[in-house]
MIPA-109424 format. One record per residue: residue number from 0; residue in three letters; x, y, z of N, C-alpha, C in turn. Coordinates in nm, 4 decimals. Each point is the difference from the previous one (the first is absolute). Layout:
% MIPA-109424
   timar   marpa         nX         nY         nZ        caX        caY        caZ         cX         cY         cZ
     NUM     ALA          X          Y          Z          X          Y          Z          X          Y          Z
...
***
This chain:
% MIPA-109424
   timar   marpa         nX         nY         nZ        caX        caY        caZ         cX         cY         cZ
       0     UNK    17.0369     6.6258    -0.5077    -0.1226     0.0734     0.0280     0.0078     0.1370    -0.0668
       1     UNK    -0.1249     0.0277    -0.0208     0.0276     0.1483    -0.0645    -0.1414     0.0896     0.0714
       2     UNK    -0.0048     0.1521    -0.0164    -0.1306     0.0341     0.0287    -0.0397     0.0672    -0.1761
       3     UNK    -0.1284    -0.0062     0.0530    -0.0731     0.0749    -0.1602    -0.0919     0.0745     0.0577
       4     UNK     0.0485     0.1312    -0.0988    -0.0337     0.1298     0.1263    -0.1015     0.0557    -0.1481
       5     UNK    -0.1077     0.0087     0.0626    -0.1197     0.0471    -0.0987    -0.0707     0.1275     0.0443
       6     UNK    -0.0222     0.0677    -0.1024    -0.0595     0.1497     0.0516    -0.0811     0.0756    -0.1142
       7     UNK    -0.1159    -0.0503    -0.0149    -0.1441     0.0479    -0.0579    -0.0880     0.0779     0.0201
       8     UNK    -0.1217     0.0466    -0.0811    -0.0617     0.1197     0.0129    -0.1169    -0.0683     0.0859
       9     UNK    -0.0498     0.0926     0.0726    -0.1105    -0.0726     0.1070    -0.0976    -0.0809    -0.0559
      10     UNK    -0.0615     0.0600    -0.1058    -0.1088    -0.0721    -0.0774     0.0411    -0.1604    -0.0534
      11     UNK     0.0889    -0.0442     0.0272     0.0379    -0.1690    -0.0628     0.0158    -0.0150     0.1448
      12     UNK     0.0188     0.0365     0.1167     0.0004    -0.0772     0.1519    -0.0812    -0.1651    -0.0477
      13     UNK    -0.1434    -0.0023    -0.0073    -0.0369    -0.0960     0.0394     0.0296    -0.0892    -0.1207
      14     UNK     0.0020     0.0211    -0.1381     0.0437    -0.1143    -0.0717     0.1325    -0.0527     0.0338
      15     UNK     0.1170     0.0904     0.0331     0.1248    -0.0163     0.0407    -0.0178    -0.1592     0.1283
      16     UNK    -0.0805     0.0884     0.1177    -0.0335    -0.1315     0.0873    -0.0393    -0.0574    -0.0398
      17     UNK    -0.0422    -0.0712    -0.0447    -0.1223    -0.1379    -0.0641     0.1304    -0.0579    -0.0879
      18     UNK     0.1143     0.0912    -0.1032     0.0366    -0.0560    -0.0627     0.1049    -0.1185     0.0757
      19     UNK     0.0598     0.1299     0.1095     0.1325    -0.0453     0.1076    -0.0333    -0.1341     0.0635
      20     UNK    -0.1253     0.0236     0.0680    -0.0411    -0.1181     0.0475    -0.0950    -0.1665    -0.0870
      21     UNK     0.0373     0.0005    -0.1011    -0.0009    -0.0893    -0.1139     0.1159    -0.0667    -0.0067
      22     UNK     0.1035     0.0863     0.0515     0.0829    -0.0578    -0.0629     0.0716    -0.0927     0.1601
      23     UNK    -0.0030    -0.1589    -0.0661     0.1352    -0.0880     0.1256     0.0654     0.0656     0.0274
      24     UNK     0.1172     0.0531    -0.0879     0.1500     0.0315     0.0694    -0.0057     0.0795     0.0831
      25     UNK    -0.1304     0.0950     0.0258     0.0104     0.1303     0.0776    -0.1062    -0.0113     0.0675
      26     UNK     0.0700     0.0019     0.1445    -0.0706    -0.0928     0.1265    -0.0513     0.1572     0.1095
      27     UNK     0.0356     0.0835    -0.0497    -0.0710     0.1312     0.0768     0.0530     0.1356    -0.0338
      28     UNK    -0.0436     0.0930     0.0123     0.0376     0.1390    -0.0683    -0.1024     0.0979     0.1449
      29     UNK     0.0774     0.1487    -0.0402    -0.0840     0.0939     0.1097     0.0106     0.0808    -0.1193
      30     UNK    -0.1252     0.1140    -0.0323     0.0297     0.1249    -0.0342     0.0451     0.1063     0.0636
      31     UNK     0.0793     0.0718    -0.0806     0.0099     0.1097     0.0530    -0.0261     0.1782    -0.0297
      32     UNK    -0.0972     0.0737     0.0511    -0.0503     0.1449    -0.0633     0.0966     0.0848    -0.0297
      33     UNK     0.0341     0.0759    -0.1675     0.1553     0.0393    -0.0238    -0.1014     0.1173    -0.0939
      34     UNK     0.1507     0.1123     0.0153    -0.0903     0.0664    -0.0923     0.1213     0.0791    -0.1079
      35     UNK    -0.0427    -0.0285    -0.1164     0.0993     0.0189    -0.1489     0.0139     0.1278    -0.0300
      36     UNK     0.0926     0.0728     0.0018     0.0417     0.1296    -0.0208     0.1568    -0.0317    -0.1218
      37     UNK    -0.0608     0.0793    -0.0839     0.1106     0.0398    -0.1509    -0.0402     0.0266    -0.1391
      38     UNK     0.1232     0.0232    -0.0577    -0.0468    -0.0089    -0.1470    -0.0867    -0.0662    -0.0346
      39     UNK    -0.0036    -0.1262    -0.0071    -0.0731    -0.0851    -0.0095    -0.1396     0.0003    -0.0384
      40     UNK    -0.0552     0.0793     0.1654    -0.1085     0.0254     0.0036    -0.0859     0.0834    -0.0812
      41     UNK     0.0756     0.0816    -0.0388    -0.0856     0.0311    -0.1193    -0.0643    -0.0335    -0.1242
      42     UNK     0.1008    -0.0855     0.0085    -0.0115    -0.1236    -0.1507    -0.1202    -0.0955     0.0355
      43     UNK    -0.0199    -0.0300     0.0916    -0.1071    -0.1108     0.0375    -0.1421     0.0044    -0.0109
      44     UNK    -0.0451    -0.1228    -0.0612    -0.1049     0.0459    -0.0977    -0.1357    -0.0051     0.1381
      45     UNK     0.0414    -0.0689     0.1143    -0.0587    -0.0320     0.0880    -0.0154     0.1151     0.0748
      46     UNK     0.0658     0.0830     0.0233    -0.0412     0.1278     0.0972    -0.0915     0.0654     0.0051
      47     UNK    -0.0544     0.0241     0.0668    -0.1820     0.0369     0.0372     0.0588     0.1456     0.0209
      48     UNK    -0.1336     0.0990     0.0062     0.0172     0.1474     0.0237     0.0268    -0.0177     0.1281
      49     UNK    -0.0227    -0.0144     0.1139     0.0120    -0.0724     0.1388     0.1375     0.0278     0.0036
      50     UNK     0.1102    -0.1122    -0.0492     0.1120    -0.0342     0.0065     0.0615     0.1333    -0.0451
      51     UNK    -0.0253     0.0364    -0.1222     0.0885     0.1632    -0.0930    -0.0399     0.0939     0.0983
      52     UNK    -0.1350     0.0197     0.0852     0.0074     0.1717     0.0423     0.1349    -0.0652     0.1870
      53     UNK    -0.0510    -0.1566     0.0244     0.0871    -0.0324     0.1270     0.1683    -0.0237    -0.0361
      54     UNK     0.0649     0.0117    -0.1154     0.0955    -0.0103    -0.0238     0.0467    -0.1626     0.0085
      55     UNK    -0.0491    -0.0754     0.0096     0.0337    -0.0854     0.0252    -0.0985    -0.1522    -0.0360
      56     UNK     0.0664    -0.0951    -0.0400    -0.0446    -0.1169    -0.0206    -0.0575    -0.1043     0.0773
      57     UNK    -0.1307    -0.0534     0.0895     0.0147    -0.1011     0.0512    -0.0087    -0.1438     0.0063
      58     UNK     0.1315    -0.0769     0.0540     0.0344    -0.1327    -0.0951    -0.0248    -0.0681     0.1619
      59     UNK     0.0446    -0.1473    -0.0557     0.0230    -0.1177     0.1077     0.1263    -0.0534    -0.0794
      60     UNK     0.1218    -0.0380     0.1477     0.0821    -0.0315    -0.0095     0.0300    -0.1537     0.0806
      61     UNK     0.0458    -0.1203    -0.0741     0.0404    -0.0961     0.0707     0.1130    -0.0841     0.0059
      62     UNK     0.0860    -0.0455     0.0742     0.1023    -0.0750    -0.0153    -0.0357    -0.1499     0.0715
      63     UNK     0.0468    -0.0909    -0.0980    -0.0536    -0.1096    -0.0156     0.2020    -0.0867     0.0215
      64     UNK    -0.0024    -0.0837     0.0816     0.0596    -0.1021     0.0448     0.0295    -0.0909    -0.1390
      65     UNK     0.0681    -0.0562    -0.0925    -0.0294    -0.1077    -0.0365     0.1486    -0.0666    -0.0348
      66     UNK    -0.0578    -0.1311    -0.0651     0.1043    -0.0877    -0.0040     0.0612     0.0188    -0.1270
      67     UNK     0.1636     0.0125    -0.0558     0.0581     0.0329    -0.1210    -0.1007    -0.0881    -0.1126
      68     UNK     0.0123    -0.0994     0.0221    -0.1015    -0.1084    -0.0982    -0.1650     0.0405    -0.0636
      69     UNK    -0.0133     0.0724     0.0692    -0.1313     0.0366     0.0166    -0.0404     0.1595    -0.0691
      70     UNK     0.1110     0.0497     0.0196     0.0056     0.1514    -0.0817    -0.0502    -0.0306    -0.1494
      71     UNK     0.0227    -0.0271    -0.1054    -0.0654     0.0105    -0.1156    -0.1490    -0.0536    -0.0037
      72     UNK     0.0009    -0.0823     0.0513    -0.1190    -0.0614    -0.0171    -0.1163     0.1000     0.0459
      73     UNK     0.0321     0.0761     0.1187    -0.0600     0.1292     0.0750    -0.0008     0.1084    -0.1142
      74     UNK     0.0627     0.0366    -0.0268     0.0522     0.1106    -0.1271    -0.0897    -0.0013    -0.1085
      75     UNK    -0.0064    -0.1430    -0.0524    -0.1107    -0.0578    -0.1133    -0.1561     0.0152     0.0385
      76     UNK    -0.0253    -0.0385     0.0948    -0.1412     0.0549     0.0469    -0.0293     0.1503     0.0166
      77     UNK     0.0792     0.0623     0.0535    -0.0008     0.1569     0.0244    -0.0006     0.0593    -0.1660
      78     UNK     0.0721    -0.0124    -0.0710    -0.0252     0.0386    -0.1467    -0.0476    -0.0718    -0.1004
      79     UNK    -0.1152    -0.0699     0.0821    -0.1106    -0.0639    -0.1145    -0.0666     0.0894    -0.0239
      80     UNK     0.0139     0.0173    -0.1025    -0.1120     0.0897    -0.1259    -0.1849    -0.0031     0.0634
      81     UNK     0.0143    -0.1328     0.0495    -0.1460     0.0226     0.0132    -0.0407     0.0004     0.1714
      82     UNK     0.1174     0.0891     0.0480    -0.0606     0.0883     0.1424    -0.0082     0.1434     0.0145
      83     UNK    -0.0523     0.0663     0.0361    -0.0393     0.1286    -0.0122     0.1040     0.1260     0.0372
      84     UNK     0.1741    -0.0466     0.0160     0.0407     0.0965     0.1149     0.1428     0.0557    -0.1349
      85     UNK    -0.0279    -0.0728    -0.1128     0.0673     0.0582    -0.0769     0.0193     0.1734    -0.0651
      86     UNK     0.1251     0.0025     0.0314     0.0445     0.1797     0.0237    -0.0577     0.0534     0.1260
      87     UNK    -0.0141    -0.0401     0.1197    -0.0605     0.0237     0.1312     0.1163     0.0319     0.1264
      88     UNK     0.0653    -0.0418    -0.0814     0.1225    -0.0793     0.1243     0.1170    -0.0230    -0.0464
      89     UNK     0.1200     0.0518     0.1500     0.1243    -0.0423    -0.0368     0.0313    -0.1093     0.0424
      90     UNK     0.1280    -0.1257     0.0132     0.0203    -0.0442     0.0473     0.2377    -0.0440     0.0588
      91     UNK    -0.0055    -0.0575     0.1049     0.1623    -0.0267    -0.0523     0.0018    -0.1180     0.1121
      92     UNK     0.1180    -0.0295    -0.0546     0.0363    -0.1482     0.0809     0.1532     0.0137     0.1012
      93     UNK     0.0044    -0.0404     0.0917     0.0762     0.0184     0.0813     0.1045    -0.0873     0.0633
      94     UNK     0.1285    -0.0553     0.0096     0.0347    -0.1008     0.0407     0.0367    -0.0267     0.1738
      95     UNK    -0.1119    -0.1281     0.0871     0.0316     0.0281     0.1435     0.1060    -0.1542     0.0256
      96     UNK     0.0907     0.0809     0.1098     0.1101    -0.0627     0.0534    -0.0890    -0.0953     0.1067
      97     UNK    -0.0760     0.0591     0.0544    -0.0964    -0.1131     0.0924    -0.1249     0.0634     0.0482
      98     UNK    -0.0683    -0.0563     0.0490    -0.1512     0.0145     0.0227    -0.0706    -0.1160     0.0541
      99     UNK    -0.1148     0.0264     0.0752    -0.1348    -0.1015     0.0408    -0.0565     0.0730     0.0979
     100     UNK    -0.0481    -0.1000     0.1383    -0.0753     0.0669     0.1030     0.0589     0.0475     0.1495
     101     UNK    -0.0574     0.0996     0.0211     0.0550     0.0386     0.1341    -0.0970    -0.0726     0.0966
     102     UNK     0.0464    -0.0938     0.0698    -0.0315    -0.0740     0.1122    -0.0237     0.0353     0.1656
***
């Protein structure tokens, strides 16, 4: 199992959902409200006057459950050329010792 921990600029939220939930392998996701502070931020072509006079970036962050098998195939959809969240977003992959539901 691994998690895939995703963290984008607010404006791709809803293509992001529509994309997540397209996809089989990934059977549910929560967002979460995060807010991007760094170098970085200055560089970003996305930052609104909003964001520069508030110091800060606001993104959605999610960690996603999935199965080792299933990681690329996830990966390949997320950096298809022809979805909108390219240069939007970081992402990293994580390795879990165990996981499921609390009962």
């Amino acid at each position: 199992m691994k998690i895939l921990t995703l963290i984008v600029h607010t404006s791709v939220q809803q293509e992001l959902s529509d994309l997540l939930r397209s996809m089989d392998q990934i059977s549910g996701f929560t967002f979460a409200h995060v807010e991007g502070h760094g170098d970085e931020v200055e560089a970003d072509s996305f930052v609104s006057a909003r964001d520069e006079v508030v110091g800060y970036i606001s993104r959605i962050r999610t960690d996603i459950l999935i199965e080792d098998t299933d990681l690329d195939a996830i990966l390949s959809r997320l950096f298809d050329k022809q979805n909108n969240m390219t240069g939007q977003g970081i992402y990293w992959v994580t390795p879990v010792e165990n996981g499921g539901h609390i009962l």
